[in-house]
Structures are given as structure tokens and as C-alpha cells.
PDBQT receptor file of N, H, CA, C and O in Angstrom, charges set to zero:
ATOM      1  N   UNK A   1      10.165 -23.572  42.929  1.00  0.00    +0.000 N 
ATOM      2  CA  UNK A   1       9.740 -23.189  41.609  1.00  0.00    +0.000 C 
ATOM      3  C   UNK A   1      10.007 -21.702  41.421  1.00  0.00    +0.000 C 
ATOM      4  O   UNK A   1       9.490 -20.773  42.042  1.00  0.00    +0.000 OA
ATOM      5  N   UNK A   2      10.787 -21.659  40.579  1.00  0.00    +0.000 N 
ATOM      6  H   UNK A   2      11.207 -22.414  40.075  1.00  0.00    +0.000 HD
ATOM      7  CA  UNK A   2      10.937 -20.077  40.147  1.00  0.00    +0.000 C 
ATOM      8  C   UNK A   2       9.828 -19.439  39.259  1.00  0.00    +0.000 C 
ATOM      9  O   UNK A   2       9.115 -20.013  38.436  1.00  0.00    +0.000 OA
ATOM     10  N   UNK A   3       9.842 -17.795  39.696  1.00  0.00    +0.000 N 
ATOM     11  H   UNK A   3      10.421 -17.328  40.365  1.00  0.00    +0.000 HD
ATOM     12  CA  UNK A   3       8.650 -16.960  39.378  1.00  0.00    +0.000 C 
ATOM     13  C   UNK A   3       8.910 -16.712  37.936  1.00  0.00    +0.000 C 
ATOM     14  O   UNK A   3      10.019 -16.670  37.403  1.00  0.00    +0.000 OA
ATOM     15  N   UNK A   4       7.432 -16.507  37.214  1.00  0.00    +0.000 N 
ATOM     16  H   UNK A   4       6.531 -16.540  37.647  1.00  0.00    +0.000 HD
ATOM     17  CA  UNK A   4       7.561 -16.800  35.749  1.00  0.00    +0.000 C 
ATOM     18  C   UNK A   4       7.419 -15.126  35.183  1.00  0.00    +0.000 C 
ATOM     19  O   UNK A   4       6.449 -14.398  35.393  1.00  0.00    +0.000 OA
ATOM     20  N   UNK A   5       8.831 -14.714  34.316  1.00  0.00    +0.000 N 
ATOM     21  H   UNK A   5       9.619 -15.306  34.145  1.00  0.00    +0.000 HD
ATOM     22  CA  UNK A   5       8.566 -13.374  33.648  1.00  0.00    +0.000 C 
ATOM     23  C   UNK A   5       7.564 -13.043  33.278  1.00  0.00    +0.000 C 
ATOM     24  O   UNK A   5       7.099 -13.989  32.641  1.00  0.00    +0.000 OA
ATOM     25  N   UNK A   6       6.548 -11.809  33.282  1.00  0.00    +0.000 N 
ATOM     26  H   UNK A   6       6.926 -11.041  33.799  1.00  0.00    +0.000 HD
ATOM     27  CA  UNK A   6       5.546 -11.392  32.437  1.00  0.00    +0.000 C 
ATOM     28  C   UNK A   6       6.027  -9.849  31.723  1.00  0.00    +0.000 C 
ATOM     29  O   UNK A   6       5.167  -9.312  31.024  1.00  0.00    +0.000 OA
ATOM     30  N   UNK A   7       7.220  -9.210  31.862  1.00  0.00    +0.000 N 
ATOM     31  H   UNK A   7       7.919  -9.646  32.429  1.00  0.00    +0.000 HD
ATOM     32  CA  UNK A   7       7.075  -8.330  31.015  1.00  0.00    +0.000 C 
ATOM     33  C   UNK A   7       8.172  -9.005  29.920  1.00  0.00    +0.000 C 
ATOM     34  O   UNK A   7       8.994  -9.919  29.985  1.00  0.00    +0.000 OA
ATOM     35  N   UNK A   8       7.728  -8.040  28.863  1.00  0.00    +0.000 N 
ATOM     36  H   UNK A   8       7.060  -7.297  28.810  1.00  0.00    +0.000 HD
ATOM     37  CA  UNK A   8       8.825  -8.440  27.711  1.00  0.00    +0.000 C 
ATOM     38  C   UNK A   8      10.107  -7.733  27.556  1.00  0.00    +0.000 C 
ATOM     39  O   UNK A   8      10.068  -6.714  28.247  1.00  0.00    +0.000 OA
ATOM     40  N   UNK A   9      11.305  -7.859  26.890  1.00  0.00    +0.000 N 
ATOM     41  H   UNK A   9      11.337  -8.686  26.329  1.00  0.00    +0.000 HD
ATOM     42  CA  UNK A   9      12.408  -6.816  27.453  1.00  0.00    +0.000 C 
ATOM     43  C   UNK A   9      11.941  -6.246  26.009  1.00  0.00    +0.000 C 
ATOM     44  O   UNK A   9      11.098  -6.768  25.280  1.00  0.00    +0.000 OA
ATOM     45  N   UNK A  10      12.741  -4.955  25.736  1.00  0.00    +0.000 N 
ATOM     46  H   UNK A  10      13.426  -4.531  26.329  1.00  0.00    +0.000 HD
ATOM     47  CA  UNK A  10      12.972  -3.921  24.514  1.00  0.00    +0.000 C 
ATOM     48  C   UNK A  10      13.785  -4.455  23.820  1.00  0.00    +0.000 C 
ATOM     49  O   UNK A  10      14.457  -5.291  24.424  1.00  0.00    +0.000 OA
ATOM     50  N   UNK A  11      14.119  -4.265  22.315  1.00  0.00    +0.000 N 
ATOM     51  H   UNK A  11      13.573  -3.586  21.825  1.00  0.00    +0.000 HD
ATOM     52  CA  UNK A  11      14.857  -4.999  21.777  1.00  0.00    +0.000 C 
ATOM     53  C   UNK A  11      16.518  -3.920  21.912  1.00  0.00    +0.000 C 
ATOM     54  O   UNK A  11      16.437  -2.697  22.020  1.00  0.00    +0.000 OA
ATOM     55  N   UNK A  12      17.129  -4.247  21.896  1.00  0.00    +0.000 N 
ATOM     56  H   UNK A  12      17.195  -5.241  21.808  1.00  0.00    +0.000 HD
ATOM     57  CA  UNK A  12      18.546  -3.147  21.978  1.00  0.00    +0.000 C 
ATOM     58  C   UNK A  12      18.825  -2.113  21.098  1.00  0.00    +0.000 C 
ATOM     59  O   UNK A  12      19.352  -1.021  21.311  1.00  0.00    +0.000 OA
ATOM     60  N   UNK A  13      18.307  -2.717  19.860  1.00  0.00    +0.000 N 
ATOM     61  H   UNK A  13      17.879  -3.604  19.687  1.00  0.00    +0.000 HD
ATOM     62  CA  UNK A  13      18.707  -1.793  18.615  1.00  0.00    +0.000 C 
ATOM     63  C   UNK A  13      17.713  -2.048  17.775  1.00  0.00    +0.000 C 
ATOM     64  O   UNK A  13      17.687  -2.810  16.808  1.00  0.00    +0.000 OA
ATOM     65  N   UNK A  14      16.531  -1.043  18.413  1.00  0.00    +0.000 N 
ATOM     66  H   UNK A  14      16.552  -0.424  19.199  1.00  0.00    +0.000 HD
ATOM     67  CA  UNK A  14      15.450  -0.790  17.123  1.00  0.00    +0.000 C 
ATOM     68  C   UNK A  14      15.354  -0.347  16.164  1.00  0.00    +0.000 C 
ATOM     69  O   UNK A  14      15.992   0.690  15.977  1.00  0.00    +0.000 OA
ATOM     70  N   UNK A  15      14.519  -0.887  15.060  1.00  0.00    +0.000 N 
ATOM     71  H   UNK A  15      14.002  -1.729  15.212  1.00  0.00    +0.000 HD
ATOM     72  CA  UNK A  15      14.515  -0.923  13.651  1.00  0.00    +0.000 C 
ATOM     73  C   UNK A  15      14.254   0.901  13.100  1.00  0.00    +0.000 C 
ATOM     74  O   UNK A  15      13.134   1.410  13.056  1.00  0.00    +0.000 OA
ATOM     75  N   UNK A  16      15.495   1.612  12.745  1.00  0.00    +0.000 N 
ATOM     76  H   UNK A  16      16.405   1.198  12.781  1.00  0.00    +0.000 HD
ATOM     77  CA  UNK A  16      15.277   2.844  12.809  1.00  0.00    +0.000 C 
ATOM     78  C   UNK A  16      14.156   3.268  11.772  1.00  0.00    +0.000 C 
ATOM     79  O   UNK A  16      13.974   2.668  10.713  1.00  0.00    +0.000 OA
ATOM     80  N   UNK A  17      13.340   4.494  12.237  1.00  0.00    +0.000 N 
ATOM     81  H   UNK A  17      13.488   4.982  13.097  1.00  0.00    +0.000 HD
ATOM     82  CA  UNK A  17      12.394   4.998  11.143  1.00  0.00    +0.000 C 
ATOM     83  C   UNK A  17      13.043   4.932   9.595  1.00  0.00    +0.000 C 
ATOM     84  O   UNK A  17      14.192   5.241   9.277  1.00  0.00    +0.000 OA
ATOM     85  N   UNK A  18      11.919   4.415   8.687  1.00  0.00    +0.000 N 
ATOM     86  H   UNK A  18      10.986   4.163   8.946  1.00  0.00    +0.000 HD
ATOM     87  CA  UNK A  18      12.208   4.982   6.826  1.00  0.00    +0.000 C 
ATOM     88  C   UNK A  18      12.476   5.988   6.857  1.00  0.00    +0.000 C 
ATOM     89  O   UNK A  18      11.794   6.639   7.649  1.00  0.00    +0.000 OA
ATOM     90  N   UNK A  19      13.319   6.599   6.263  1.00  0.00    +0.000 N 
ATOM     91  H   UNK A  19      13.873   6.070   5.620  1.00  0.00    +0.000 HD
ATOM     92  CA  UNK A  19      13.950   8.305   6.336  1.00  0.00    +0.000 C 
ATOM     93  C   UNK A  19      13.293   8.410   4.759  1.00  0.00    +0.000 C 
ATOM     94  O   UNK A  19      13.740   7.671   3.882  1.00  0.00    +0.000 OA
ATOM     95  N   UNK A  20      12.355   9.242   4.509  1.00  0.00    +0.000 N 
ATOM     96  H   UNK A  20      11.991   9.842   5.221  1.00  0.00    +0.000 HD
ATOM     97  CA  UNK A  20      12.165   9.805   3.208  1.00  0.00    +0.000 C 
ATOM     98  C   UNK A  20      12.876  10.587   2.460  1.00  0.00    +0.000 C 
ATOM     99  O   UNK A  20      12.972  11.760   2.821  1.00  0.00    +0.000 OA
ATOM    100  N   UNK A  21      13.715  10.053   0.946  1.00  0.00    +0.000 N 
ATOM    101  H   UNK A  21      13.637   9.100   0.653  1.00  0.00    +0.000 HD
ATOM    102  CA  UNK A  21      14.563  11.127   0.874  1.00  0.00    +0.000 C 
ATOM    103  C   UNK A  21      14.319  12.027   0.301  1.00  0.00    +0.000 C 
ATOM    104  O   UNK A  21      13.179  12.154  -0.148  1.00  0.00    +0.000 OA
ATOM    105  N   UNK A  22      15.233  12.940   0.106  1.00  0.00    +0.000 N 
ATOM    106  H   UNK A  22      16.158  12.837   0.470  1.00  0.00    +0.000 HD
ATOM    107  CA  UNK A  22      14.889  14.865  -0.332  1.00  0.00    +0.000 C 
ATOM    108  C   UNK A  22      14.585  14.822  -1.266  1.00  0.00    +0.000 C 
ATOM    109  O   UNK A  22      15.086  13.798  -1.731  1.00  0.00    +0.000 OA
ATOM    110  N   UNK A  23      13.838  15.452  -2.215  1.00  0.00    +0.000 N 
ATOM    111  H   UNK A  23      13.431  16.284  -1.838  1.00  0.00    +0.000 HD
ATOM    112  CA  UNK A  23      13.307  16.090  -3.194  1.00  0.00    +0.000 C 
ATOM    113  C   UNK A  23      14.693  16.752  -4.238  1.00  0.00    +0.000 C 
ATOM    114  O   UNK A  23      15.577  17.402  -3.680  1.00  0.00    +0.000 OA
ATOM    115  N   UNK A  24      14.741  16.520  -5.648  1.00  0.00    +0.000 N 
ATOM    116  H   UNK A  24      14.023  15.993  -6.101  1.00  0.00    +0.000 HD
ATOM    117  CA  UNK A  24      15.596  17.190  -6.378  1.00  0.00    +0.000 C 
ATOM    118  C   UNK A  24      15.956  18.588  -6.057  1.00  0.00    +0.000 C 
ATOM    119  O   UNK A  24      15.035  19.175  -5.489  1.00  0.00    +0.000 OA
ATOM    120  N   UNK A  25      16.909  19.224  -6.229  1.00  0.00    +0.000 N 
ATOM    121  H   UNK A  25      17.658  18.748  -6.690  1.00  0.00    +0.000 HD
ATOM    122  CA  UNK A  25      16.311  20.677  -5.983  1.00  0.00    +0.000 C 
ATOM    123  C   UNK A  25      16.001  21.449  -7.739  1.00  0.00    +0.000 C 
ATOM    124  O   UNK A  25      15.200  22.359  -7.954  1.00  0.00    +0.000 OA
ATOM    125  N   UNK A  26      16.710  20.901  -8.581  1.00  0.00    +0.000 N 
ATOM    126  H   UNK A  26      17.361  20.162  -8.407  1.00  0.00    +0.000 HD
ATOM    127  CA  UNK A  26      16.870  21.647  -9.818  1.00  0.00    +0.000 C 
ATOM    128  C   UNK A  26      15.499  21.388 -10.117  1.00  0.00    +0.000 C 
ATOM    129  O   UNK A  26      14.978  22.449 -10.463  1.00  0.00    +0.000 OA
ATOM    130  N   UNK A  27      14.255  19.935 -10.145  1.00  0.00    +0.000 N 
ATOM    131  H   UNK A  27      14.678  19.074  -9.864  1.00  0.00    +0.000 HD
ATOM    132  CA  UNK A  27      13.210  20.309 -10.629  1.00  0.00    +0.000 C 
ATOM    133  C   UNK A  27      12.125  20.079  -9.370  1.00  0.00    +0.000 C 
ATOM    134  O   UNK A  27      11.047  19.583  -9.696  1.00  0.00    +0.000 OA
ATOM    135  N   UNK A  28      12.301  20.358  -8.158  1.00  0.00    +0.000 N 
ATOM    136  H   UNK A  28      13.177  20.761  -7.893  1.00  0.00    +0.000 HD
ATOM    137  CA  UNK A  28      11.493  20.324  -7.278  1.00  0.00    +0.000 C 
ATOM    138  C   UNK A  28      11.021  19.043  -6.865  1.00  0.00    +0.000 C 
ATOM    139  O   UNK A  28      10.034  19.061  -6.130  1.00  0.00    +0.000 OA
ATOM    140  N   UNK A  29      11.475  17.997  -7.153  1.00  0.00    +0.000 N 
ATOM    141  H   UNK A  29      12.278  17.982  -7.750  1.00  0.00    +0.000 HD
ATOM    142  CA  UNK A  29      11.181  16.446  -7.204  1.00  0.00    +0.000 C 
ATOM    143  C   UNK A  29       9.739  16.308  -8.073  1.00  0.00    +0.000 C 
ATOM    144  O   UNK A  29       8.812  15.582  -7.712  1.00  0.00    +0.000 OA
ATOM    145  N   UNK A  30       9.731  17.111  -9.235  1.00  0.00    +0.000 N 
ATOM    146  H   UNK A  30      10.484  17.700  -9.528  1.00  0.00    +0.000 HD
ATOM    147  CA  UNK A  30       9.259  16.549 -10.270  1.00  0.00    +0.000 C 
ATOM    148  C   UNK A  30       9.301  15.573 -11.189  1.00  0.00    +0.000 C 
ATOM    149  O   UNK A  30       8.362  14.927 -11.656  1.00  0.00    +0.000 OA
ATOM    150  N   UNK A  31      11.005  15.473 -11.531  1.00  0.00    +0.000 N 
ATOM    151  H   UNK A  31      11.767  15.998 -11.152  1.00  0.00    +0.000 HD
ATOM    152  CA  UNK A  31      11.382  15.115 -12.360  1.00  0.00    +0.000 C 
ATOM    153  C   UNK A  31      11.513  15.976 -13.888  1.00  0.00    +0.000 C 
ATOM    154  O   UNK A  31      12.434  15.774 -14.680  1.00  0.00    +0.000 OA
ATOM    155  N   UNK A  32      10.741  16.660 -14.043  1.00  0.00    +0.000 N 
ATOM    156  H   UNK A  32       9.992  16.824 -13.401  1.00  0.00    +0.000 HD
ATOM    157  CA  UNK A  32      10.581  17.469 -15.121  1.00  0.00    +0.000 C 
ATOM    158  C   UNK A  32      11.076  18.978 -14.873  1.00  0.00    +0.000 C 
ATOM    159  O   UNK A  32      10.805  19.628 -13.864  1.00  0.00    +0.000 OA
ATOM    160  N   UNK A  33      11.955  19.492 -16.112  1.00  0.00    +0.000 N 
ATOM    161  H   UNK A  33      12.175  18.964 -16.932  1.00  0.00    +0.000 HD
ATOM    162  CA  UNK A  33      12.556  20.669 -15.493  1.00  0.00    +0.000 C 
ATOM    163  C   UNK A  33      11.795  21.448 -17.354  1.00  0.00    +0.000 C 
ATOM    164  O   UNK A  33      11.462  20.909 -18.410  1.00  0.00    +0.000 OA
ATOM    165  N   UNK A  34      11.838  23.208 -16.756  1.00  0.00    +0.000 N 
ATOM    166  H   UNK A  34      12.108  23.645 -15.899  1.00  0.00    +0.000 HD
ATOM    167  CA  UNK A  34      11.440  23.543 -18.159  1.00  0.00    +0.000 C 
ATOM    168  C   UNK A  34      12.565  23.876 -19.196  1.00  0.00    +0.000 C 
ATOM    169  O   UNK A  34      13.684  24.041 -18.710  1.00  0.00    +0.000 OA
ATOM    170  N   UNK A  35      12.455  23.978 -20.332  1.00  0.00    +0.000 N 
ATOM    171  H   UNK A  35      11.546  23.844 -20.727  1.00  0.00    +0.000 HD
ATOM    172  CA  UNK A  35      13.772  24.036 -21.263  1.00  0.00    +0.000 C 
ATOM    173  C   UNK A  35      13.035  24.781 -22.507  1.00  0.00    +0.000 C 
ATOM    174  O   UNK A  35      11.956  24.501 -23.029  1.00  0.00    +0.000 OA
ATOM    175  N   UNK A  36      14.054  25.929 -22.851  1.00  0.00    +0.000 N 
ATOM    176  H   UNK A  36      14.931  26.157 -22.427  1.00  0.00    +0.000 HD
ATOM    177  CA  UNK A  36      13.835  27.190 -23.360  1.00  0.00    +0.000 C 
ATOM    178  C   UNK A  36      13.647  26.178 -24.891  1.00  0.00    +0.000 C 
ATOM    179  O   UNK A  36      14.315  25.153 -25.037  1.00  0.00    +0.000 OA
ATOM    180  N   UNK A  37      12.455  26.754 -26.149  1.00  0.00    +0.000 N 
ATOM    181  H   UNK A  37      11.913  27.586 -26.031  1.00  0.00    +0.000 HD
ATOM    182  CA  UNK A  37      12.773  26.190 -27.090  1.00  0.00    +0.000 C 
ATOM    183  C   UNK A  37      13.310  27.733 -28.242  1.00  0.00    +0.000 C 
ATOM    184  O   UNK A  37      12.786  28.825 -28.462  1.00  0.00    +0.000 OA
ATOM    185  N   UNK A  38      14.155  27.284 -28.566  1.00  0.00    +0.000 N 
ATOM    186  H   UNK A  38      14.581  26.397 -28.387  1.00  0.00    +0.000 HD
ATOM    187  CA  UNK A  38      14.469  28.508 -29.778  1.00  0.00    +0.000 C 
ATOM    188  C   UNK A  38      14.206  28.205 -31.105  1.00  0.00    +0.000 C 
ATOM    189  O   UNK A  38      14.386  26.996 -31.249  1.00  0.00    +0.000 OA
ATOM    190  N   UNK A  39      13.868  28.726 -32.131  1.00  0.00    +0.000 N 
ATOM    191  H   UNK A  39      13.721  29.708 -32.014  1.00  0.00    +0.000 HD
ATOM    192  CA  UNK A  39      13.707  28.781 -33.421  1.00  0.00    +0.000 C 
ATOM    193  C   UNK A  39      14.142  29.811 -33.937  1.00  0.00    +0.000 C 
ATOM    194  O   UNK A  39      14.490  30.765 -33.240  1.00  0.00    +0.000 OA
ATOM    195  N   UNK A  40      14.222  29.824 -35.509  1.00  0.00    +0.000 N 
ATOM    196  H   UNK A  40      13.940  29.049 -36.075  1.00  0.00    +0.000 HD
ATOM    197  CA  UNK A  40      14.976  30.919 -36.596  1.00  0.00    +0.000 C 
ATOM    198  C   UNK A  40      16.561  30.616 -36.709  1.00  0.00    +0.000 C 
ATOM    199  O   UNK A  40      17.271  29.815 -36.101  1.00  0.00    +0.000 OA
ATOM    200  N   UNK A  41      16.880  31.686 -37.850  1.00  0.00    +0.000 N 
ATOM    201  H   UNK A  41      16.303  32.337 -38.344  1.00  0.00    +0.000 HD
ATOM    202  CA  UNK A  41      18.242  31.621 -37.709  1.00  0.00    +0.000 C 
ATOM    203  C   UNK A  41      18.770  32.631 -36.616  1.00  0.00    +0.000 C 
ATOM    204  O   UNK A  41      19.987  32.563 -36.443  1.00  0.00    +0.000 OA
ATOM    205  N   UNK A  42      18.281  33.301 -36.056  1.00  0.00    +0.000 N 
ATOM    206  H   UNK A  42      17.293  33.356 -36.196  1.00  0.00    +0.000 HD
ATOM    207  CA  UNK A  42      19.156  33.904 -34.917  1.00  0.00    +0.000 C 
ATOM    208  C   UNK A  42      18.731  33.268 -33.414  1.00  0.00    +0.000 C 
ATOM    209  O   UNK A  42      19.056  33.687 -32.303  1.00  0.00    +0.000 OA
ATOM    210  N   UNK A  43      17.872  32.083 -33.776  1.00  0.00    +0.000 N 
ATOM    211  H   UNK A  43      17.609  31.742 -34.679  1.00  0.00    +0.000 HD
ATOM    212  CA  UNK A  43      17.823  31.102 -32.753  1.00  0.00    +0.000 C 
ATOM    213  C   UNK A  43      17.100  32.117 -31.689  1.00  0.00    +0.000 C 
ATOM    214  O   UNK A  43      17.691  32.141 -30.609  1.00  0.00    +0.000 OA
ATOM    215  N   UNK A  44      15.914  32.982 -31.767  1.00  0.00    +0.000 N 
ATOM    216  H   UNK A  44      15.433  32.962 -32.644  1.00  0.00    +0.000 HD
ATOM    217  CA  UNK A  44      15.138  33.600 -30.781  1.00  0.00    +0.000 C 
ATOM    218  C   UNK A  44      14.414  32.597 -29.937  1.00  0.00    +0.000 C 
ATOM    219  O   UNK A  44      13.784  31.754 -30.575  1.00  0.00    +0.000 OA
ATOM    220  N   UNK A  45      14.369  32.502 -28.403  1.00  0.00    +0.000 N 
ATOM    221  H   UNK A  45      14.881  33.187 -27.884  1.00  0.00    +0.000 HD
ATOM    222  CA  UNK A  45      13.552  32.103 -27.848  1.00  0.00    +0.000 C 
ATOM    223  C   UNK A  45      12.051  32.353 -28.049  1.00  0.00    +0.000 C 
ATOM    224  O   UNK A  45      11.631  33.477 -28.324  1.00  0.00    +0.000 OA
ATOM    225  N   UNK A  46      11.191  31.209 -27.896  1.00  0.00    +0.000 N 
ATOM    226  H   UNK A  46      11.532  30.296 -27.672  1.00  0.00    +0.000 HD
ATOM    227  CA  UNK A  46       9.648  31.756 -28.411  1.00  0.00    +0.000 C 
ATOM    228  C   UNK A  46       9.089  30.654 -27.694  1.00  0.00    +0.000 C 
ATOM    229  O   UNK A  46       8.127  30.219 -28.327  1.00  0.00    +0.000 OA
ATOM    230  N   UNK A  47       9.352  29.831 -26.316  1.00  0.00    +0.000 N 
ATOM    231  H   UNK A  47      10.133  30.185 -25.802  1.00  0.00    +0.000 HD
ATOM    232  CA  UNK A  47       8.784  29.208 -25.567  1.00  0.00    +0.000 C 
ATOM    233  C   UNK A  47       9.127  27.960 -24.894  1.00  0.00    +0.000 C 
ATOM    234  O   UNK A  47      10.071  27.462 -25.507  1.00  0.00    +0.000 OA
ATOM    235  N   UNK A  48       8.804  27.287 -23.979  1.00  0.00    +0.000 N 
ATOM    236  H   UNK A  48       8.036  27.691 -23.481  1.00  0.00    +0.000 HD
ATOM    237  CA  UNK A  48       9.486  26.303 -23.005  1.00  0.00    +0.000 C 
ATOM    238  C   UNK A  48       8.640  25.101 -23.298  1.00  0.00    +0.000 C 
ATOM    239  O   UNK A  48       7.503  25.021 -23.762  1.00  0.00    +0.000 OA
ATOM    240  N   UNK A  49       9.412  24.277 -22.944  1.00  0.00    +0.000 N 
ATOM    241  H   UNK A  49      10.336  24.343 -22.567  1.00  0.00    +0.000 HD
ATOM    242  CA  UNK A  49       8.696  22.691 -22.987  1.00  0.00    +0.000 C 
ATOM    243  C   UNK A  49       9.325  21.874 -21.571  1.00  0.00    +0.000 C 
ATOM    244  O   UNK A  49      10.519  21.855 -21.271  1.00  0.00    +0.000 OA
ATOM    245  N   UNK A  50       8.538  21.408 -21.021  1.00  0.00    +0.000 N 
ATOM    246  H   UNK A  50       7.568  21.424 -21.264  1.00  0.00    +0.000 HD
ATOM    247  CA  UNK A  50       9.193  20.345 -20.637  1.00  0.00    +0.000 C 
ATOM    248  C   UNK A  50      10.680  19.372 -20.666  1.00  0.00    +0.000 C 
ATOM    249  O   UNK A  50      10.813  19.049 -21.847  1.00  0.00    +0.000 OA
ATOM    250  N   UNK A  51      11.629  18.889 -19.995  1.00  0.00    +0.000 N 
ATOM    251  H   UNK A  51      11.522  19.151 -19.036  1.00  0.00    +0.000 HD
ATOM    252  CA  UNK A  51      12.266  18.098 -20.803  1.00  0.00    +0.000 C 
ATOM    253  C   UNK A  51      12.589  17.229 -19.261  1.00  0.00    +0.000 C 
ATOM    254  O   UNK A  51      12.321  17.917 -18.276  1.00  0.00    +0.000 OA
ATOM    255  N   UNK A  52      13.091  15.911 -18.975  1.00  0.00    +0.000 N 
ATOM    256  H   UNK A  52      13.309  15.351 -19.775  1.00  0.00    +0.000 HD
ATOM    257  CA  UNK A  52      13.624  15.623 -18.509  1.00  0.00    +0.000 C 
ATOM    258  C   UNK A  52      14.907  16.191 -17.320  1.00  0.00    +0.000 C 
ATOM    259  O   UNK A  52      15.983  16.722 -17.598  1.00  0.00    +0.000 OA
ATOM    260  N   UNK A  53      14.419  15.904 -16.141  1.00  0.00    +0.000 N 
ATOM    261  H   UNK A  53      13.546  15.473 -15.916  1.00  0.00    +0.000 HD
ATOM    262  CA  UNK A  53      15.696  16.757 -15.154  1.00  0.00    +0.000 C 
ATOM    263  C   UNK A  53      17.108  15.651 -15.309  1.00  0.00    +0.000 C 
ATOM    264  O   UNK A  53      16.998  14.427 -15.235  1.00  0.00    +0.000 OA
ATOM    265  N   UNK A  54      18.453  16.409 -15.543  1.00  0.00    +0.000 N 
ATOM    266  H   UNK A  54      18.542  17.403 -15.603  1.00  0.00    +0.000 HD
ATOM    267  CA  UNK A  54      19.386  15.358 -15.674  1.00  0.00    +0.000 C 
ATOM    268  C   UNK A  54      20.334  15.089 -14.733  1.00  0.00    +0.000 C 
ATOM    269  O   UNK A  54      21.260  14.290 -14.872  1.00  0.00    +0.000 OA
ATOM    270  N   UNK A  55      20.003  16.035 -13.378  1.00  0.00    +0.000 N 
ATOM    271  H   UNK A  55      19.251  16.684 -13.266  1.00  0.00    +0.000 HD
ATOM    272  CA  UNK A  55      20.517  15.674 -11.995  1.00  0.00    +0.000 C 
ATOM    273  C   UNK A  55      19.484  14.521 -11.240  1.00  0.00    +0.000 C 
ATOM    274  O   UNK A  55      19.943  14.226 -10.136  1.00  0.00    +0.000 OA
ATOM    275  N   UNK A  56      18.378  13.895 -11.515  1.00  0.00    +0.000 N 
ATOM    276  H   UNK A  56      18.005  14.135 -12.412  1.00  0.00    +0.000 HD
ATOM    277  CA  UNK A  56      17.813  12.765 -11.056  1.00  0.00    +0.000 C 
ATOM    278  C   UNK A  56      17.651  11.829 -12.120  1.00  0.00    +0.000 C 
ATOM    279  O   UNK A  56      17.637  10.621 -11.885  1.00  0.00    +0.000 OA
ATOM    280  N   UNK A  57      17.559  12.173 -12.980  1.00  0.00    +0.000 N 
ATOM    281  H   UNK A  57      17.570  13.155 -13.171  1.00  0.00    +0.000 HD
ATOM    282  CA  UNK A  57      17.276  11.581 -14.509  1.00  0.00    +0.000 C 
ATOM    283  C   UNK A  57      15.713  11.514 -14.060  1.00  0.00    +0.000 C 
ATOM    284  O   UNK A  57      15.552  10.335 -13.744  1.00  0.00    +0.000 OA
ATOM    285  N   UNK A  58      14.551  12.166 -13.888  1.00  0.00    +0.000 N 
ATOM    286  H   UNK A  58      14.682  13.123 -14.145  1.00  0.00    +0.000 HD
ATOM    287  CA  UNK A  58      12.881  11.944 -13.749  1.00  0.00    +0.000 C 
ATOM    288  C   UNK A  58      12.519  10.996 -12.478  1.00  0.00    +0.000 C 
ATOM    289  O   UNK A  58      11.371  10.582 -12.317  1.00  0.00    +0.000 OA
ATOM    290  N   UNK A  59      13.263  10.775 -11.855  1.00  0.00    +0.000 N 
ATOM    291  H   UNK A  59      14.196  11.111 -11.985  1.00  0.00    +0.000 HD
ATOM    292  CA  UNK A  59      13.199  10.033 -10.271  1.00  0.00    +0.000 C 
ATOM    293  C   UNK A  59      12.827  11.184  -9.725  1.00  0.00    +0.000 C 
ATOM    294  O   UNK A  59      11.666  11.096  -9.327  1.00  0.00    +0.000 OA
ATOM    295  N   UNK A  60      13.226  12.059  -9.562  1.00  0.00    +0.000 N 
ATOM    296  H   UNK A  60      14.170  12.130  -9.886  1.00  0.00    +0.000 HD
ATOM    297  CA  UNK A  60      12.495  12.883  -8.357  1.00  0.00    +0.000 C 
ATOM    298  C   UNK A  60      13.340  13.148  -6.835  1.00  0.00    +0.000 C 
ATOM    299  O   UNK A  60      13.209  14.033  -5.990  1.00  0.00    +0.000 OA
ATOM    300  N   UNK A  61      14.184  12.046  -6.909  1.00  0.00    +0.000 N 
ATOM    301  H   UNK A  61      14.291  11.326  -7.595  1.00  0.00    +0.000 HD
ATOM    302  CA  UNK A  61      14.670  12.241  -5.497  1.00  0.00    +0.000 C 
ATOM    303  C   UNK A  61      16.264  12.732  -5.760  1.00  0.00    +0.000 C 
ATOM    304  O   UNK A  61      16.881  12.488  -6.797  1.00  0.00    +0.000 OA
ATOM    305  N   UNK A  62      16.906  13.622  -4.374  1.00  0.00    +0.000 N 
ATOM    306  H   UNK A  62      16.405  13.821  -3.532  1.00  0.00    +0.000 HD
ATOM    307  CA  UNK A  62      17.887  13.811  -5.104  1.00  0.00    +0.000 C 
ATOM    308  C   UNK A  62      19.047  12.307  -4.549  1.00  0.00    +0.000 C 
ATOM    309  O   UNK A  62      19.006  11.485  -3.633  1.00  0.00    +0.000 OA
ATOM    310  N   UNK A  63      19.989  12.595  -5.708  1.00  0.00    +0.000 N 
ATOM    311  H   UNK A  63      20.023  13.262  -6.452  1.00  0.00    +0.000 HD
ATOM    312  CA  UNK A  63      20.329  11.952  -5.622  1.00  0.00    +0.000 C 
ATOM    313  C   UNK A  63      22.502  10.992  -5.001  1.00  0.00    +0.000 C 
ATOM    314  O   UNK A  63      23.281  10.039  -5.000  1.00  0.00    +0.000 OA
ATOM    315  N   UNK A  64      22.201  12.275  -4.667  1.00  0.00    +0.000 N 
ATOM    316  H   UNK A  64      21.568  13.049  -4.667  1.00  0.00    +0.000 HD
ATOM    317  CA  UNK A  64      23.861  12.836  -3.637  1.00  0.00    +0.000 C 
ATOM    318  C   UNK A  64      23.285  12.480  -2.208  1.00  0.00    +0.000 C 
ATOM    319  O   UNK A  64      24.177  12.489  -1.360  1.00  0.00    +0.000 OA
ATOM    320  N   UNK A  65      21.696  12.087  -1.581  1.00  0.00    +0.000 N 
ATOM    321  H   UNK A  65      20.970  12.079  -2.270  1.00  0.00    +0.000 HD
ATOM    322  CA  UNK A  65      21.668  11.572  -0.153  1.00  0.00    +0.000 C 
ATOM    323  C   UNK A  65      21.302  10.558  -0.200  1.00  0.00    +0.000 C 
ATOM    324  O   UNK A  65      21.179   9.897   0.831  1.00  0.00    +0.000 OA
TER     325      UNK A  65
């Protein structure tokens, strides 16, 4: 009678870690970047709003890794 295995083997090619990906850089992985608003006719700046980042489109992650 042959002797009965008790350890288990390793598998060969383990399931590699979730890699979290990078953060936008243009809005910090916000998604939201700020955008100058102008008014008048000589179009003076007079304050920022919010708008959409258009290197993630509001995902947050970038998106070249």
C-alpha cells in the first residue's frame, strides 16, 4: 500500500495581485477639472467653475495604463 500525500502542491502560476490603476493627472482622479469663466465684451475672466476632465472623461482613472 502506498503512503498517502498530506501536503498540497502550490499552484504554478498564481492569480496575480488587482493592480489599482493611476489616478488622472490633469484632474487628480477627480474627474472634475476647474475652467476659467469669462464674461463682457472683452471677455474678462471673473471666476472658475467646475467642468468635466476630457483626458478621462469624469472616470478618474488615467487612461493610457
Amino acid at each position: 500500500m502506498a503512503t498517502k500525500r498530506t501536503t498540497t502542491k502550490t499552484p504554478k502560476n498564481p492569480a496575480p495581485d488587482p493592480v489599482e490603476p493611476a489616478p488622472c493627472q490633469p484632474c487628480n482622479g477627480s474627474g472634475m477639472v476647474p475652467i476659467t469663466v469669462r464674461v463682457g465684451r472683452k471677455r474678462r475672466p471673473v471666476g472658475q467653475q467646475d467642468g468635466l476632465c476630457l483626458n478621462c472623461l469624469g472616470e478618474g482613472t488615467d487612461p493610457n495604463t
